[in-house]
C-alpha angles and dihedrals in degrees: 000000000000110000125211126229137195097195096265093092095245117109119237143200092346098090098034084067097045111094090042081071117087115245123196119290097009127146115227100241134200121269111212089169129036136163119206127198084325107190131169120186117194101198104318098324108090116223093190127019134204090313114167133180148146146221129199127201104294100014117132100214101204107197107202126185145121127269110290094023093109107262097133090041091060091050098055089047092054092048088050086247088132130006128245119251097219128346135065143264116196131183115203090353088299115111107251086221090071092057110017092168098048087052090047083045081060105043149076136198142189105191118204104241109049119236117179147139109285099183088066149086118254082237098043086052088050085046093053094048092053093048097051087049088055091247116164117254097245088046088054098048089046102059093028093069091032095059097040095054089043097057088045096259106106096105083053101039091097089049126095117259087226086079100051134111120238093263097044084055094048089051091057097053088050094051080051103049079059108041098094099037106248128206091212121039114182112193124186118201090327093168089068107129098356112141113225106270084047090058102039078049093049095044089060088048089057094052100044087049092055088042075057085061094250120169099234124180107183125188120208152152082198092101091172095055096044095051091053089048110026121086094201136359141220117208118200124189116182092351090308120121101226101172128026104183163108120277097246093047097056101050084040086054101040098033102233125130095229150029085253097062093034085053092039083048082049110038117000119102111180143052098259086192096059097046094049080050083056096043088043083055099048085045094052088036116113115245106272091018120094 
């Protein structure tokens, strides 16, 4: 496959458009979620620009990028948090925008920075979300406690969460973003302040979602874990989409042995040895002397 270049050695274009192309012996599958020509201007500088993408029932959608590429910008288009400037999402072929709500009805979301309520309980907070999603009151108080024991929380649900630690509230929005059994889950950096055993937890939980034939887009720097969930990545630079593929096709079409190497070919545009090497000499320098 021929890449294209624009002079800075890194490809682009070329990949973002290779698993929409039909290989020998694949099955057509249905898209739930799609982004099309998704673009968001703030004043004249684009944080996002013309990305598009798309996840069928059980794919895992890894989006990969560096700080500033426009990650966090396509997540809170997708949750309805801002809207997009031009381009289209669109849930089951219909365009979210005409039915925000029923795509909301639809939908959960662990944000990467946890807001939430301190002044209550992990289960009164449970118990809110269920009953803003209309959810009946034994069902609440079902999952609520079910949840909470499962994820190791059960002797802190009745506490305030303003008394938990990172990882307990972590553990809550993701017990929320559950609760009412969503078909697309969106999660941005969920792994943020999970102990081990949390994430190893959480990572099966990934995987048995998508073989339920969940819609997940799951935003991450973690490459390691998103090349052992996701199903396929998008990698943005500079809100581009440069790659739109699986794992293994990637590493096959760029030559590189892992998801790291394939993301440092793509993105990357320094040599981060050498800068560790600079920052090691700063750090061992005398006071006065560089």
């Amino acid at each position: 496959m021929r890449l294209l270049w624009r002079g800075d050695s890194h490809p682009i274009g070329s990949l973002a458009g290779w698993s929409a192309k039909k290989r020998s012996g694949d099955c057509p599958r249905q898209v739930v979620l799609e982004v099309r020509n998704l673009t968001k201007y703030y004043t004249r500088l684009p944080a996002v620009e013309a990305a598009s993408f798309s996840v069928a029932p059980g794919e895992v959608l890894g989006l990969l990028g560096p700080n500033g590429s426009g990650k966090s910008t396509i997540v809170n288009m997708l949750t309805g948090l801002i809207e997009p400037t031009e381009g289209e999402i669109l849930f089951e072929g219909r365009d979210v925008r005409r039915d925000r709500l029923a795509f909301r009805a639809r939908l959960g979301y662990v944000p990467e920075i946890p807001h939430l309520y301190p002044y209550l309980s992990g289960r009164e907070y449970l118990q809110l979300v269920g009953r803003l999603r209309l959810m009946r009151e034994e069902v609440i108080a079902h999952k609520a406690d079910r949840l909470m024991e499962l994820l190791s929380m059960r002797a802190d649900r009745h506490s305030p969460i303003s008394a938990y630690s990172k990882g307990m509230r972590q553990k809550v929005l993701i017990a929320a973003a559950l609760m009412h059994n969503p078909r697309v889950l969106i999660f941005d950096e969920p792994l943020s302040g999970l102990d081990v055993t949390s994430a190893l937890v959480f990572r099966n939980l990934i995987k048995a979602l998508g073989e339920q034939g969940k819609v997940i887009v799951y935003s991450s720097h973690v490459l390691e874990a998103v090349e052992k969930i996701c199903s396929k990545v998008v990698i943005l630079r500079q809100g581009k989409v440069v790659a739109n593929d699986s794992v293994e096709n990637l590493r096959n079409l760029m030559q590189a042995p892992s998801l790291e190497d394939v993301f440092s070919q793509l993105v990357l545009q320094e040599d981060t040895q050498q800068v560790a090497a600079s920052i090691l000499e700063v750090v061992r320098s005398r006071e006065g002397r560089l």
